[in-house]
MARBAMI-192866 format. One record per residue (C-alpha): residue in three letters; x, y, z. Coordinates in steps of 0.05 Angstrom, whole numbers, plus 5000, padded with zeros to 4 digits. Layout:
BEGIN
ALAXYZ/...
***
This chain:
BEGIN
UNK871088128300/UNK870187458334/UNK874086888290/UNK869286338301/UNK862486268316/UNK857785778336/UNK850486048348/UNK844485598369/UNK847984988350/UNK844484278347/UNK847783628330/UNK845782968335/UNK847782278310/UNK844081708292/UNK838181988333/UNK842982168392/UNK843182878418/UNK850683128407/UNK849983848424/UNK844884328432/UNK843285108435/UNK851085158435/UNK854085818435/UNK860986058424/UNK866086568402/UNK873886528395/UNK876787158398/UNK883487388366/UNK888887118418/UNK882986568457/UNK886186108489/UNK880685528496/UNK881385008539/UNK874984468503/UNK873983938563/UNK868883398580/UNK866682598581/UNK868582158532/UNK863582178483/UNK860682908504/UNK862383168441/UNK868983598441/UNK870983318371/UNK864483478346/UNK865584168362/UNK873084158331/UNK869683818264/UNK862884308258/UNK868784908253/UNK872684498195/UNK866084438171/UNK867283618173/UNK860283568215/UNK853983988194/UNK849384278246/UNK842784098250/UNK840084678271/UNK844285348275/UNK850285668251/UNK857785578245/UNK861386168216/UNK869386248204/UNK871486908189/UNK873787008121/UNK880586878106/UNK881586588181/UNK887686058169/UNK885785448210/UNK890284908231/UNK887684168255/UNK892383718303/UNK889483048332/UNK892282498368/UNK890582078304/UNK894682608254/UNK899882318212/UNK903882498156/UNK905082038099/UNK909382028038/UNK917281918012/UNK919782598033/UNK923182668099/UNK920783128151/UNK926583578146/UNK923883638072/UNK916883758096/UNK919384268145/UNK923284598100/UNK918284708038/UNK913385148098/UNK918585628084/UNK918785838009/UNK916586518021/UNK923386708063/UNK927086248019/UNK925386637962/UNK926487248003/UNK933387048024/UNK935786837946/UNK933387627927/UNK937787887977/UNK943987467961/UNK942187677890/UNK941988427914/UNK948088277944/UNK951888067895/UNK949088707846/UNK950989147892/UNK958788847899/UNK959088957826/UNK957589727834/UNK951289827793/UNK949390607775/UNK946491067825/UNK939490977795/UNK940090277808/UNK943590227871/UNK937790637899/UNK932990157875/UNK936189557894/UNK938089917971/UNK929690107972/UNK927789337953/UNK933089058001/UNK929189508056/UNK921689178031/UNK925388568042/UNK928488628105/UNK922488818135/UNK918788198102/UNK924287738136/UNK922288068203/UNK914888028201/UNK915987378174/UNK920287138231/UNK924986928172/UNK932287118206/UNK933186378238/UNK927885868200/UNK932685298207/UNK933985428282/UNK926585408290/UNK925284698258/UNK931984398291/UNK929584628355/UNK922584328338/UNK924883738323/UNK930083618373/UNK924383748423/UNK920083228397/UNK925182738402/UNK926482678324/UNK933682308326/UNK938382368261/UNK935581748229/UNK929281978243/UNK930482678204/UNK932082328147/UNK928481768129/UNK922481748081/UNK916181928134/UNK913481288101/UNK918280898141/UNK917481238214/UNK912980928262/UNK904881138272/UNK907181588330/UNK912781918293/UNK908382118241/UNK903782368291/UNK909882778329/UNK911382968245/UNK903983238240/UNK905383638302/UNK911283898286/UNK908884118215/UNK902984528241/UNK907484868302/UNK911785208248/UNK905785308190/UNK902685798258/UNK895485898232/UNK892286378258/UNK887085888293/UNK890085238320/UNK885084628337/UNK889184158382/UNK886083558403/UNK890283268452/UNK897083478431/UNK900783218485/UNK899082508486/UNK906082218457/UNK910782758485/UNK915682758544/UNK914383228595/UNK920583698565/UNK916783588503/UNK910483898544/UNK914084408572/UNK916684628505/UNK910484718479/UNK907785188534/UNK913985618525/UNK911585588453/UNK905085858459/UNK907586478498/UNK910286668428/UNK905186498399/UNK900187058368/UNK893986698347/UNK887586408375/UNK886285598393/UNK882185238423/UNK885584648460/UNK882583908477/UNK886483658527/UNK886283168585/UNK891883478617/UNK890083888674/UNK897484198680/UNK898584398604/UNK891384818609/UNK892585088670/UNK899685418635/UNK896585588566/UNK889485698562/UNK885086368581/UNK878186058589/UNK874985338596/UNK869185108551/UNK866184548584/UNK862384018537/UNK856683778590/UNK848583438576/UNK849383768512/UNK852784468525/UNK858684878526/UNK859085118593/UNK863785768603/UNK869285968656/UNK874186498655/UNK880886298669/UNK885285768673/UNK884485038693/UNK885385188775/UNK880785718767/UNK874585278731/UNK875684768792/UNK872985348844/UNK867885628795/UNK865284888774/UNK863984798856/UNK860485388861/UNK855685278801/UNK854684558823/UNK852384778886/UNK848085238853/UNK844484648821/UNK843784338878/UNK839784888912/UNK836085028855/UNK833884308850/UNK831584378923/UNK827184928907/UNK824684658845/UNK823583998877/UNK818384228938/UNK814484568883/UNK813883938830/UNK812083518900/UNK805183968915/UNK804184028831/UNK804383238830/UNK799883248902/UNK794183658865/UNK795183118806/UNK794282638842/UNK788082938872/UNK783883068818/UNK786582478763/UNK789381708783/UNK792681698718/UNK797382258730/UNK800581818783/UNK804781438741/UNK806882048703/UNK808082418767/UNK812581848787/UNK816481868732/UNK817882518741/UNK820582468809/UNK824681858778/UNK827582348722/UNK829282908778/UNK832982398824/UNK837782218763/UNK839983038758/UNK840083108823/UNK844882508825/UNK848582608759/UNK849783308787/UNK851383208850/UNK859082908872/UNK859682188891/UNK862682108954/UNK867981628915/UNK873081438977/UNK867981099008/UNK865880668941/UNK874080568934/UNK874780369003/UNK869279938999/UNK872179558936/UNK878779468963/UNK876279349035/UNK877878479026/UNK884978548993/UNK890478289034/UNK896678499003/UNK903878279031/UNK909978789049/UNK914878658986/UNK912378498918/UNK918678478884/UNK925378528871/UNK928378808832/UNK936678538828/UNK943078858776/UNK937278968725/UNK940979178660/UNK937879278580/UNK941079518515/UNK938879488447/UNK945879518397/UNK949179978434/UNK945080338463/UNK944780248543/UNK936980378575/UNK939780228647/UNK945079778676/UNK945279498754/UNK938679728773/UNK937179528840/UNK930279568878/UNK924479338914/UNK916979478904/UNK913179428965/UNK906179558994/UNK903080218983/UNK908880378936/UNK907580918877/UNK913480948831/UNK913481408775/UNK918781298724/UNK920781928685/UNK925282118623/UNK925082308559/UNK922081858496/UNK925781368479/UNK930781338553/UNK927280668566/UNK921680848622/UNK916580308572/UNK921579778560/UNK922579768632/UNK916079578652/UNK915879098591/UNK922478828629/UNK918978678700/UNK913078378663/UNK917177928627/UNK915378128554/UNK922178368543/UNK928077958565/UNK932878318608/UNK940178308584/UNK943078218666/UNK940778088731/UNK933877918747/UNK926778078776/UNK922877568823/UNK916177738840/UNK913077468902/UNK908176848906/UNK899876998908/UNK896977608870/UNK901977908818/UNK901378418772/UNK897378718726/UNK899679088658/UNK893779558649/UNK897179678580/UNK896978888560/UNK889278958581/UNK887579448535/UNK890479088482/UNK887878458490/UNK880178738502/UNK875278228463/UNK870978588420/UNK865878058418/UNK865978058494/UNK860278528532/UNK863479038580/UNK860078668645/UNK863478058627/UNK870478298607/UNK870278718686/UNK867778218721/UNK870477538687/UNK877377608707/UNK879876998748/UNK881977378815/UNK877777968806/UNK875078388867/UNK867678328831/UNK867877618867/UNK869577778923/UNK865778428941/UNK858778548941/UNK854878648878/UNK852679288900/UNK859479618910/UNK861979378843/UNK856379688813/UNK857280298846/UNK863880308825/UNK863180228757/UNK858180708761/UNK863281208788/UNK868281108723/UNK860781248674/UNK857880528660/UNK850680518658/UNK846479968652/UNK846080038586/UNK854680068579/UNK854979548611/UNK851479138557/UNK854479398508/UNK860178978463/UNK868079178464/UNK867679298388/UNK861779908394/UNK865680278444/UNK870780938424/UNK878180898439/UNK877081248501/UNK870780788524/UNK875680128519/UNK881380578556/UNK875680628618/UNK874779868605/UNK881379628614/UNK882480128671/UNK876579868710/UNK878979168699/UNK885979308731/UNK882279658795/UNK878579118802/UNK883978588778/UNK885078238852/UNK891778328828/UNK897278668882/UNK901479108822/UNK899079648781/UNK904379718722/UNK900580358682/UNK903980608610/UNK901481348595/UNK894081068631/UNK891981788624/UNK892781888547/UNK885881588527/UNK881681798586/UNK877482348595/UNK878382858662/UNK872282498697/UNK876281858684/UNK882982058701/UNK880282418770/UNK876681758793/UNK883381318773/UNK887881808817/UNK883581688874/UNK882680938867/UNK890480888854/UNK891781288923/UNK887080828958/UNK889680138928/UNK893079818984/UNK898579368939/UNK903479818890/UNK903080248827/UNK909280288778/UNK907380798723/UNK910181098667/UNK906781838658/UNK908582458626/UNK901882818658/UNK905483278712/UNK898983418748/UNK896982628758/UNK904182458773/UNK904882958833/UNK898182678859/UNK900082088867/UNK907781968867/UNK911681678929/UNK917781528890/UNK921281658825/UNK925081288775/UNK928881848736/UNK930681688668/UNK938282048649/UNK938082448704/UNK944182818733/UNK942982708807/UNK937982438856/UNK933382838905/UNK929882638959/UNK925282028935/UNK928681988873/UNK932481418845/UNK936481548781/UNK937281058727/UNK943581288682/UNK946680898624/UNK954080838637/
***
């Protein structure tokens, strides 16, 4: 009996088409990997099963008595208890369990009759084998190791989740519905403020895990260890491939190419159809045009854009000098805490550093450090004269939302869009999904993920000769992310970037930083608090 199922589903919002004729089952033990654009409608989907979103046409069934758990990037706890309260109250059941058998313990030390030693020996058994279906035995192993994994520090254990950050409430939220294990879990990006232990962790976890989920993720890596099949959100879809991540890439080129033949065919015979139009009524001309207009936008919305050239093109007029900085006996604490002490190095052209480490090591406040928002404690960092750097994090923040989209890519003092041809910008915007239309659009319209393509376009196209990128992949769809890593390995100046996306990373990545790490490999550099 399928656990969820969506059958002929419509949606739309505000007159725009969200979904339609969707169909889908989860199936006891699914892995789903939910994937597509910004703005396709994967949340949708994740809402119509919590019954948060109505269809307008179709069906959304949950099986009876089907526990569902919701995680999103925007989850947070709230209240005065602590987590390790929070944690600890999922467990009643087994803690109730556990008091009945020190009770039956202690009755049975006292040497009850043989009528009532048998009874107490025959409920001991019921509850012995409730511990073990219950996975009771080590509860408090279970939320230490949780926890510890997550990066939740002493302090942060036991203070009032009131008084922990927006993103440790989110890890809290996390946390909470790991242990609670429903037997569907919705996880919409669930990876977005861990480590990559913390990722790690959580793919060992599912291999324990026993029910179904369905997965919204940007992280090619994480699906690629964890889910079965790939539902692909696309012009109003879900689009089906068995298997993991690697194996939707090969299918996805094959059924693309399938389009693209069928469009052929399809094509020759709506030319002579629009030929006998044309024939027989003048009228039909303009129609018939339009037509041919509509089938040229498939063909090219289908159809992969060769995007080197459009990168190459951009980046063609950049002149970009040998070393950018230096870095000299860079050192920063906070109390007593040492990030890194007498770190030495120097960024140079064509450069791709990737610092690494768990939360909390430092990898942020570093790159706060070389762009001068955090004052180092020792030595120093000199950048070179002409185009500096960029923070693409700093750009995201301080997007206008009174400003159009045009103007806040293309305004920048020192940005490419003066320098290369209209056409090429275009087409490169085009590339990361602006239309016309986008374009016009104001900041303060657009989804988290929309500004996230924003500020990412205006760093490519910044002029500037330093990338400096904080988790860039967190808010950006697949699409995005694929047409970043491809710009970023064309760039001709340097990229510094903090990531815990292990697929992006090993795209790109010439060198590492390693945050606490135990020894250096080849291309490594470690950065160790003494």
């Amino acid at each position: 009996m399928s656990l969820i199922r969506l059958h002929d589903v419509g949606v739309r919002f505000d007159n725009t088409q969200i979904l339609r004729e969707a169909f889908f089952r989860l199936e006891p033990g699914d892995r789903v990997g939910l994937i597509g654009k910004n703005g396709s409608g994967k949340t949708s989907v994740l809402k119509l099963i919590l019954d948060q979103v109505s269809p307008d046409a179709g069906t959304v069934t949950v099986e009876q008595g089907t526990r569902v758990g919701y995680f999103s990037q925007f989850s947070e706890l709230d209240g005065e208890a602590t987590i390790l309260e929070v944690l600890d109250g999922l467990f009643v059941q087994i803690k109730a369990a556990e008091a009945e058998l020190a009770a039956i313990d202690a009755t049975i030390a006292a040497d009850p009759a043989e009528a009532e030693l048998d009874r107490l020996i025959g409920r001991q058994a019921e509850l012995f084998e409730d511990m073990d279906r219950l996975d009771g035995w080590d509860y408090t192993r279970r939320i230490a190791t949780v926890l510890t994994t997550l990066g939740f520090s002493e302090a942060h254990r036991t203070c009032a989740i009131d008084e922990l950050s927006g993103g440790w409430r989110n890890r809290a939220a996390l946390a909470k519905i790991l242990l609670e294990g429903p037997d569907v879990l919705l996880l919409d990006e669930p990876t977005n403020y861990l480590d990559v232990a913390g990722v790690e962790w959580l793919e060992n976890w599912f291999r324990d895990y026993r029910g179904a989920a369905i997965i919204v993720s940007h992280d090619r890596k994480f699906l690629d260890a964890v889910v079965t099949r790939i539902i692909e959100v696309e012009n109003f879809h879900l689009h089906e491939y068995p298997g993991n991540f690697a194996e939707y890439v090969v299918q996805k080129q094959f059924r693309l190419k399938t389009l693209e033949a069928q469009f052929v065919h399809e094509s020759e015979l709506l030319a002579f159809e629009a030929e006998g139009i044309a024939d027989r009524r003048e009228a039909a001309k303009a129609a018939s045009r339009g037509l041919g207009n509509q089938l040229a936008k498939i063909k090219k919305a289908r159809t992969p854009r060769p995007v080197d050239q459009i990168v190459t093109e951009i980046y063609g007029g950049l002149h970009v000098k040998d070393v950018l900085c230096r870095v000299e006996g860079l050192g920063k604490s906070y109390g007593e805490k040492v990030l890194f002490e007498d770190l030495s190095l120097e960024i140079r052209r064509g450069n791709r550093i990737v610092v690494l480490g768990s939360n909390g090591s430092g990898k942020s406040t570093l790159l706060k450090v070389l762009t001068g928002e955090e004052p180092a404690d020792s030595g120093e960092v000199v950048w070179a004269k002409g185009p500096g750097f960029v923070s693409y994090n700093k750009m995201l923040e301080e997007l206008d939302d009174a400003d159009t989209v045009s103007h806040a890519v293309n305004a920048l003092p020192d940005s490419l869009a003066f320098s290369a041809t209209k056409k090429s910008v275009n087409r490169f915007l085009a590339m990361f999904q602006f239309s016309e239309a986008d374009l016009k659009q104001k900041i303060g319209n657009l989804s988290g993920g929309q500004k996230a393509r924003v500020a990412m376009a205006q760093c490519l196209l910044s002029g500037a000769s330093v990338l400096l990128l904080d988790e860039p992949t967190n808010h950006l769809d697949m699409s995005s992310t694929q047409v970043m890593e491809r710009a970023l390995l064309h760039f001709p100046g340097a990229v510094v970037v903090v990531s815990h996306d292990r697929f992006f990373t090993e795209k790109i990545a010439t060198r590492r930083l390693v945050f606490g790490s135990d020894g250096a490999e080849p291309g490594e550099v470690d950065v160790r608090a003494a």
